[in-house]
C-alpha positions as CSV (number, residue, x, y, z in Angstrom):
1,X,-30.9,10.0,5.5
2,X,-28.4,12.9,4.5
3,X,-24.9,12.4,3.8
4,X,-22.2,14.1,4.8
5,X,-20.3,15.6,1.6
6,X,-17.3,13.1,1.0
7,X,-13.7,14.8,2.0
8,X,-11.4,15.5,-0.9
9,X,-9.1,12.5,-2.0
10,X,-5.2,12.9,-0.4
11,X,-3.4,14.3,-3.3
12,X,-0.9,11.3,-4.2
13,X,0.9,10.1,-7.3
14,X,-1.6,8.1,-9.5
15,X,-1.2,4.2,-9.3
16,X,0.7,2.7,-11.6
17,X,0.3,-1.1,-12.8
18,X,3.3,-3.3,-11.5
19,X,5.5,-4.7,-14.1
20,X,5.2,-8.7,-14.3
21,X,9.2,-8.8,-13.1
22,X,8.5,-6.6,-9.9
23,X,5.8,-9.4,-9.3
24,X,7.4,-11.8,-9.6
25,X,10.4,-10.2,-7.2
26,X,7.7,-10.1,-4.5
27,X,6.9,-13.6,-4.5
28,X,10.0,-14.8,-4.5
29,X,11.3,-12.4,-1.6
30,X,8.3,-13.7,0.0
31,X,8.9,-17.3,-0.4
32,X,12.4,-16.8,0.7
33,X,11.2,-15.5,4.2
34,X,9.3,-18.0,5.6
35,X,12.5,-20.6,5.6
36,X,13.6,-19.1,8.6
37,X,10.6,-20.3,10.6
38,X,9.6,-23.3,12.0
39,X,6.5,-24.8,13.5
40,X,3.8,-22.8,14.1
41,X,5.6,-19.8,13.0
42,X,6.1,-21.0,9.2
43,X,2.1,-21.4,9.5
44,X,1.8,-17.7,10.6
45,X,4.1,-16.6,7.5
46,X,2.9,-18.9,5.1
47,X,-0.8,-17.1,5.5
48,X,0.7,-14.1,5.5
49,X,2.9,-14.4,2.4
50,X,-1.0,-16.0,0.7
51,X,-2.2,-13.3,1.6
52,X,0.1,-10.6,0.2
53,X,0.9,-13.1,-3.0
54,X,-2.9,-12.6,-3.6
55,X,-3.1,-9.1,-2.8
56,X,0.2,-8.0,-5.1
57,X,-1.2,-10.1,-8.4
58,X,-4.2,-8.6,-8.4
59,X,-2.9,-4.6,-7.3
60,X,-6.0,-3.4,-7.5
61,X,-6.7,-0.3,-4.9
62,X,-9.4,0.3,-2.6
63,X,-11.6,-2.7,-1.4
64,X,-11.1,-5.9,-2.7
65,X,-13.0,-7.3,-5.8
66,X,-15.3,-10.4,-5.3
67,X,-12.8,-12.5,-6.8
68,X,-10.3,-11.1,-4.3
69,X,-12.0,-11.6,-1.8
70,X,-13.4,-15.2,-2.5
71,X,-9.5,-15.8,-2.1
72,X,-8.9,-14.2,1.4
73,X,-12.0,-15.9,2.9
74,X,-9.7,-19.3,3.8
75,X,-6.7,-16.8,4.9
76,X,-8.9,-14.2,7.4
77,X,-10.9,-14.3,10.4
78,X,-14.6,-15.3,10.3
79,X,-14.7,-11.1,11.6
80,X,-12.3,-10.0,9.5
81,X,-14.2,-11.3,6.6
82,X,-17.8,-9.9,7.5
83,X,-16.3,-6.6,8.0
84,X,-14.4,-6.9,4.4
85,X,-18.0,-8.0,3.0
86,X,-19.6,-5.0,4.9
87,X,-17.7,-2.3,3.3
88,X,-17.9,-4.1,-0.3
89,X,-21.9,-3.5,0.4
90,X,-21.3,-0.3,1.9
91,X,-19.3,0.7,-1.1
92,X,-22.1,-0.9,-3.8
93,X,-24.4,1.6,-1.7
94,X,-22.2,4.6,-2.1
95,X,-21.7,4.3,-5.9
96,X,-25.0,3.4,-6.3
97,X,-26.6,6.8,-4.7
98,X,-23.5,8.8,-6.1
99,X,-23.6,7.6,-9.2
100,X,-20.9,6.3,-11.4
101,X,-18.5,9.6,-11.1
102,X,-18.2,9.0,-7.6
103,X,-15.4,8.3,-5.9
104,X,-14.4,5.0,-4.0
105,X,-15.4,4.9,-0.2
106,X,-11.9,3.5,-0.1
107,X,-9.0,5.0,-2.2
108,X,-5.5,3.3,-2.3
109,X,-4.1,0.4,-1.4
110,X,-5.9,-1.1,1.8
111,X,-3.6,-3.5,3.3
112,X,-0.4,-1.6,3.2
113,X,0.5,1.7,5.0
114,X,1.6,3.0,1.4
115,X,-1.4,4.6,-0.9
116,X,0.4,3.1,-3.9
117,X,1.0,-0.2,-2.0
118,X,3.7,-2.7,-2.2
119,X,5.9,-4.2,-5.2
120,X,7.1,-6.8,-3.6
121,X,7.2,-7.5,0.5
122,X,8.9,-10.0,3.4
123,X,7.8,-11.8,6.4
124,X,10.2,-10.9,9.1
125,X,9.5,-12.4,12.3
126,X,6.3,-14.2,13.9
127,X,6.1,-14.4,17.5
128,X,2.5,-15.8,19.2
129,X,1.2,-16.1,22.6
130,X,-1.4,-19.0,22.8
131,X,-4.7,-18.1,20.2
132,X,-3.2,-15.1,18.8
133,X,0.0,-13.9,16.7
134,X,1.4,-10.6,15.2
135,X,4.3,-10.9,12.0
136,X,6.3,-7.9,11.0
137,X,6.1,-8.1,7.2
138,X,8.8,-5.4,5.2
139,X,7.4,-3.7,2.3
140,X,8.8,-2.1,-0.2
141,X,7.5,0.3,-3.3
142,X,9.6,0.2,-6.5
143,X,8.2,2.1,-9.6
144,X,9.2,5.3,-12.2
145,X,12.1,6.6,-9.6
146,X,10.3,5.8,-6.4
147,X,11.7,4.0,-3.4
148,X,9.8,2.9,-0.4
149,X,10.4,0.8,2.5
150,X,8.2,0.4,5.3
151,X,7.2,-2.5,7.8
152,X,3.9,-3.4,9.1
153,X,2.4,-5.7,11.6
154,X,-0.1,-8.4,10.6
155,X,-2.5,-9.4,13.4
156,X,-3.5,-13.4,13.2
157,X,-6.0,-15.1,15.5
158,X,-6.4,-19.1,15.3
159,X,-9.7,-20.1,14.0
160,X,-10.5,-23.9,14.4
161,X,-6.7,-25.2,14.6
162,X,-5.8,-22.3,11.5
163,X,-4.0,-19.1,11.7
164,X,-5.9,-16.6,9.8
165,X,-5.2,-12.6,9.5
166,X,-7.7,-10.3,12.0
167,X,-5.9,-7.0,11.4
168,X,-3.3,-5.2,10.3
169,X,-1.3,-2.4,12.1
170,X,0.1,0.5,9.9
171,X,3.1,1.2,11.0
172,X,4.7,2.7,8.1
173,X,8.0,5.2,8.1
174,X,5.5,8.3,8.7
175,X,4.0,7.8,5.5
176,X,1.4,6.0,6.2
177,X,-2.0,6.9,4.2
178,X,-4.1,4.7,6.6
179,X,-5.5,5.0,10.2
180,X,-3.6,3.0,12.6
181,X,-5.6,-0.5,12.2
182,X,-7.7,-2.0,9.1
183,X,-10.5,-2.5,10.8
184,X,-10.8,1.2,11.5
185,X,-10.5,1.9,8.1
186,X,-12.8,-0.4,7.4
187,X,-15.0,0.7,9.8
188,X,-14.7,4.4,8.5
189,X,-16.1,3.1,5.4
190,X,-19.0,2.0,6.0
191,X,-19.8,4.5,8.7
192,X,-19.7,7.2,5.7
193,X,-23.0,5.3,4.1
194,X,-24.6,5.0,7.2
């Protein structure tokens, strides 16, 4: 099988580690906006907010490590989660062949429309409509001078009586480094080794 020759990496600003303070920041921001909700709506938020408490401690870009992603299994769909597991193999594949020089399949942060990601981040709003739910989650990038903010939709589906994440729409302020959904992206990646 021949492979297509990989196209050049967006030219972006180099991720920098988060400071424990802007952390910390995050999870607090994110605690504070799930007391607006109620019901099934604080269930919707509180997997989000998980989710993004997970993400943000371990800032790591591209796909998510094993351990990461040992921690998302309980938070996203059965689907999400193959496709997640697919692109991990796709990506062992990839360096594999490549060699250890290569490139990530995947560069950047994946769950946020931001390449650099998030520092800290909010659930907004939940709304549902019987087996399925969207949350607007605001984001914001502090770091070295730079100031981001930027919303993005996260996609739930109930999954025997629990909300877990299926996708996640980049929405972004025209920044976004991402195709429109994860699943594409995720998609995209493992197409490339195919």
């Amino acid at each position: 099988m021949s492979r297509l020759p990989r196209p050049p990496a967006l030219s972006t600003p180099a991720r920098r580690p988060l400071r424990t303070g802007s952390v910390a920041l995050g999870m607090l921001l994110a605690l504070s906006g799930c007391n607006n909700f109620s019901g099934e709506e604080r269930q919707q938020a509180e997997v989000v907010g998980d989710f993004y408490r997970i993400h943000l401690k371990h800032n790591a870009p591209g796909l998510p490590s094993a351990d990461e992603l040992r921690q998302f299994e309980p938070l996203v769909s059965r689907s999400l989660y193959a496709l997640l597991s697919r692109a991990e193999a796709a990506d062992a594949r990839y360096q594999a062949a490549a060699g250890p020089q290569a490139a990530p399949l995947v560069e950047g942060d994946l769950f946020t429309s931001l390449f650099e990601g998030a520092t800290s981040f909010a659930v907004q709003s939940c709304d549902s409509e019987q087996d399925r739910a969207a949350c607007q989650v605001s984001f914001r990038y502090q770091q070295a001078g730079s100031d981001e903010s930027w919303n993005d939709k996260v996609l739930l589906v109930r999954e025997n009586r629990q909300w877990r994440i299926d996708d996640i729409e980049f929405i972004g302020n025209d920044q976004s480094s991402q195709r429109e959904y994860l699943t594409d992206n995720l998609s995209d990646a493992i197409q490339q080794t195919e």
